[in-house]
Structure formats: structure tokens, C-alpha cells
C-alpha positions as semicolon CSV with decimal commas, in nm:
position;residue;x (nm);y (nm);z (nm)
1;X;8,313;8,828;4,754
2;X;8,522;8,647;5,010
3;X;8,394;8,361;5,253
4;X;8,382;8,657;5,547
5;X;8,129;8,844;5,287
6;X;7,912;8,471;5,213
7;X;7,768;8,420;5,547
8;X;7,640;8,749;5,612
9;X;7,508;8,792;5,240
10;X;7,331;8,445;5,287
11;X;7,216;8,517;5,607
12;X;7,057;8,877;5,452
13;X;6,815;8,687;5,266
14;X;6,507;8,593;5,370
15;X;6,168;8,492;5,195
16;X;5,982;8,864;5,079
17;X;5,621;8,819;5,039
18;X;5,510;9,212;4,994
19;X;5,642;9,405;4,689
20;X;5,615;9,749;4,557
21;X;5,405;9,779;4,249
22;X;5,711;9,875;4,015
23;X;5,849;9,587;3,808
24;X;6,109;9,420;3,765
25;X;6,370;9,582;3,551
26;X;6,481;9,354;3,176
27;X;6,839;9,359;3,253
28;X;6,721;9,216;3,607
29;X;6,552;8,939;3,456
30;X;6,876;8,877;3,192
31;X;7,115;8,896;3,479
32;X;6,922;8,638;3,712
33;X;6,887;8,382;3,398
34;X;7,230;8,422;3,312
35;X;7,317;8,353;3,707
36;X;7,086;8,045;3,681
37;X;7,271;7,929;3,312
38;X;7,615;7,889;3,547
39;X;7,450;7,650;3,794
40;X;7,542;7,281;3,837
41;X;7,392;7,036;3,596
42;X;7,378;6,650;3,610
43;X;7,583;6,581;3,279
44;X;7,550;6,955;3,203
45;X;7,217;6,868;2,999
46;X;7,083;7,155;3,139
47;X;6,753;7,036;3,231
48;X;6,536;7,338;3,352
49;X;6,326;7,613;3,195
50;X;6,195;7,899;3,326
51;X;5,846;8,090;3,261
52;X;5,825;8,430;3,301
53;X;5,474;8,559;3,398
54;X;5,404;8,944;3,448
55;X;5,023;8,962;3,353
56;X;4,844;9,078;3,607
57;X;4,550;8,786;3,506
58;X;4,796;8,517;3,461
59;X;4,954;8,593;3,847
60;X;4,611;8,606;3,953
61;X;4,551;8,264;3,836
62;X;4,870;8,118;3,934
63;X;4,767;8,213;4,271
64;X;4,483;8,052;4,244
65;X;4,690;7,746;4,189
66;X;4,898;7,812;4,464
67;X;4,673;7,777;4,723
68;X;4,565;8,120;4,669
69;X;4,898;8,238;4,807
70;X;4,876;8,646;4,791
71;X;5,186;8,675;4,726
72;X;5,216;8,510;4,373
73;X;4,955;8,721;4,239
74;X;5,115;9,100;4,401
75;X;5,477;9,005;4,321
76;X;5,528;9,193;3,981
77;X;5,718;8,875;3,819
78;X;5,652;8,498;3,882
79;X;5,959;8,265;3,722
80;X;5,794;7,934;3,705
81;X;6,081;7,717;3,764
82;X;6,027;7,393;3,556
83;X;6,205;7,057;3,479
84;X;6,275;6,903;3,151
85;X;6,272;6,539;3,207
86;X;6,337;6,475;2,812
87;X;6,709;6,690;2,855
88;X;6,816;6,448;3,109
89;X;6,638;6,136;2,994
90;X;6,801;6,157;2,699
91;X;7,153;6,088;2,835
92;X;7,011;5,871;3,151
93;X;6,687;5,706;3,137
94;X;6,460;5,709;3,409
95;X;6,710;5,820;3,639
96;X;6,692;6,134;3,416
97;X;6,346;6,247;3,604
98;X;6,574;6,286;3,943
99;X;6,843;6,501;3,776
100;X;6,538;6,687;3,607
101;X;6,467;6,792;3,951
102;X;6,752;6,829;4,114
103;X;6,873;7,038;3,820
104;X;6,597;7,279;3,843
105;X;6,605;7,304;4,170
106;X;6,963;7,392;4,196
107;X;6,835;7,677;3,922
108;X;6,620;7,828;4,109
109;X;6,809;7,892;4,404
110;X;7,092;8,052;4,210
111;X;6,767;8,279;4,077
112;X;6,653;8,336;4,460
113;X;6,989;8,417;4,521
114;X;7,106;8,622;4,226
115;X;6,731;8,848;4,314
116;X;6,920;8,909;4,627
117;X;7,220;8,978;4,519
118;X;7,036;9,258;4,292
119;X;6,825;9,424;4,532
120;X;6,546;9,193;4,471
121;X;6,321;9,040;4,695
122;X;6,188;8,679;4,658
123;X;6,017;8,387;4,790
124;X;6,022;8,001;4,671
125;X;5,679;7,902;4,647
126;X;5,649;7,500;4,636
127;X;5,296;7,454;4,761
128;X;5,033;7,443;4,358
129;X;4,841;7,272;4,255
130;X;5,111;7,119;3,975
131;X;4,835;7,026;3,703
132;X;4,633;7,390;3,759
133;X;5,014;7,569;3,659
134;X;5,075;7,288;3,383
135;X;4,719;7,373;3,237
136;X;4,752;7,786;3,250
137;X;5,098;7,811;3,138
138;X;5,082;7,533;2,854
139;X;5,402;7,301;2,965
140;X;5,445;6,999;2,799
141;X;5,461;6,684;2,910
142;X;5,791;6,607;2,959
143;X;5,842;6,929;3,154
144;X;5,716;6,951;3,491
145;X;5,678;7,273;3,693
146;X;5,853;7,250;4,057
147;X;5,897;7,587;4,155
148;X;5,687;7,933;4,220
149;X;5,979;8,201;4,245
150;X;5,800;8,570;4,315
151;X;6,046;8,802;4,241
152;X;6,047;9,206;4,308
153;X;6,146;9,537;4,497
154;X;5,970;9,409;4,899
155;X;5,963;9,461;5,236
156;X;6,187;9,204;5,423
157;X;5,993;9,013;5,722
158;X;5,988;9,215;6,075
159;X;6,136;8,907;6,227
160;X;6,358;8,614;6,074
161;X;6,258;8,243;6,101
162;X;6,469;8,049;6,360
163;X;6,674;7,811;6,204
164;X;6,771;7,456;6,402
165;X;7,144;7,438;6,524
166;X;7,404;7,319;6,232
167;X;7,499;7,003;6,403
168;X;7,138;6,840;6,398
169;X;7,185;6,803;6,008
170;X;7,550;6,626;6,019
171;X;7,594;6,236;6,044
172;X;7,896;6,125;6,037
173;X;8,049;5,784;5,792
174;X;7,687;5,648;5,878
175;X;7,343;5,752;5,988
């Protein structure tokens, strides 16, 4: 892909929240993780898991915890998106919980984006109930979920979300 290709294939993607009943294909899942595995890391510890959730009950649930977002229980996979503050603690201290983060985060939009680069629909969901997911799905303490990514075969949005003009973000030397 060349920089003319990267706009418009950015600019494709938007945030699916109806999918087709059929799943989400193994070598879809591999190829999205091993997408995430080449994203930036703080130190390259790495600090981000992922948890795969296809039971129908389990969705359900995490909807539930997600403000019962309809979405997270129809999409036919749910990649809880999680950071492992003990990965980057271990090399920075407390400091470590903000790479954690930023390290997952940066994950999970190579996952959002690798979805659309296969065909896949998605949507980052950031609004749960944090301690409702932690309880369901089991994580550990020093892991701590920050990201609801439904991922499947949908229906892109009728109309696209207006975004504000490029310039309003930039500050230049100083605020």
C-alpha cells in the first residue's frame, strides 16, 4: 500500500455495530493477533493480552457490562483488549501502568484496523463497567481490561460521523 492507498483505506473504516450471524473465520482471528504482535511497544515488553469471547452467554454478559451495548452481545467475536501492568512494571515501575495502557491501546487499533483490512467490521467499545468484565472473564490483578473490540462480517453506518477540521488538533512549539 502506498500513502495515496492510506487515506482512503483509513477513511473506509468506520465503527460497525450490526453483524451477520456467521463467525469469524480462525485464520481471521490468527491474522489480526499477529497484526497486533507488530505494534509499537514501550521497551518492547509487550504489555497487552487479548480475550477472545464467542459464547453466545459470555457476549450476553459482557454486554451487560457494557452498558448493555447491543452490539457486544450480536457481534460473533468480542477481543477484550487488556493491559498487563506487571510486563511493563517490571522494566519501569509505576510508570509501567501508563505504557500498560498505551501499549494496549496501540494493540487494539492495529486489531480494529487489521478487521478492516480483512473484510471485517468492528467497533471499539470503551464504555464497561471495568470490574463486571474483570469478574466474568477472570483477569488478574495486574491486568486490566481497557478495550471492548466487536469484531465480524456488518453493515457499515448509512452516514459517517463528521470529523473536526485537522488544524484544531495542531499546536505549534507550545500550547
Amino acid at each position: 500500500m502506498n500513502s495515496s492507498e492510506f487515506f482512503p483505506f483509513l477513511t473506509a473504516r468506520a465503527s460497525v455495530r450490526e453483524y451477520r450471524r456467521d463467525g469469524v473465520e480462525p485464520e481471521d482471528l490468527e491474522f489480526l493477533l499477529a497484526c497486533a504482535s507488530t505494534a509499537p511497544s514501550a521497551g518492547n515488553r509487550e504489555a497487552w493480552d487479548v480475550i477472545a469471547v464467542t459464547d453466545p452467554k459470555m457476549k450476553e454478559a459482557l454486554s451487560r457490562s457494557a452498558l448493555h451495548q447491543r452490539h457486544v452481545a450480536e457481534a460473533p467475536l468480542v477481543l477484550v483488549v487488556c493491559a498487563r501492568y506487571d510486563r511493563s512494571m517490571s522494566r519501569y515501575g509505576e510508570r509501567g501502568t501508563l505504557y500498560a495502557i498505551q501499549d494496549a491501546t496501540i494493540a487494539c487499533t492495529y486489531l480494529m484496523l487489521a478487521a478492516h483490512a480483512r473484510g471485517l467490521g468492528s467497533c471499539w467499545t470503551g464504555a464497561f463497567q471495568e470490574e463486571g468484565v474483570r469478574e466474568l472473564l477472570n483477569i488478574p490483578a495486574p491486568v486490566r481490561p481497557v478495550a471492548l473490540l466487536t469484531v465480524g462480517k456488518g453493515t457499515l453506518p448509512l452516514s459517517r460521523t463528521g470529523r473536526m477540521p485537522v488544524g484544531d488538533h495542531l499546536h505549534r512549539e507550545t500550547w
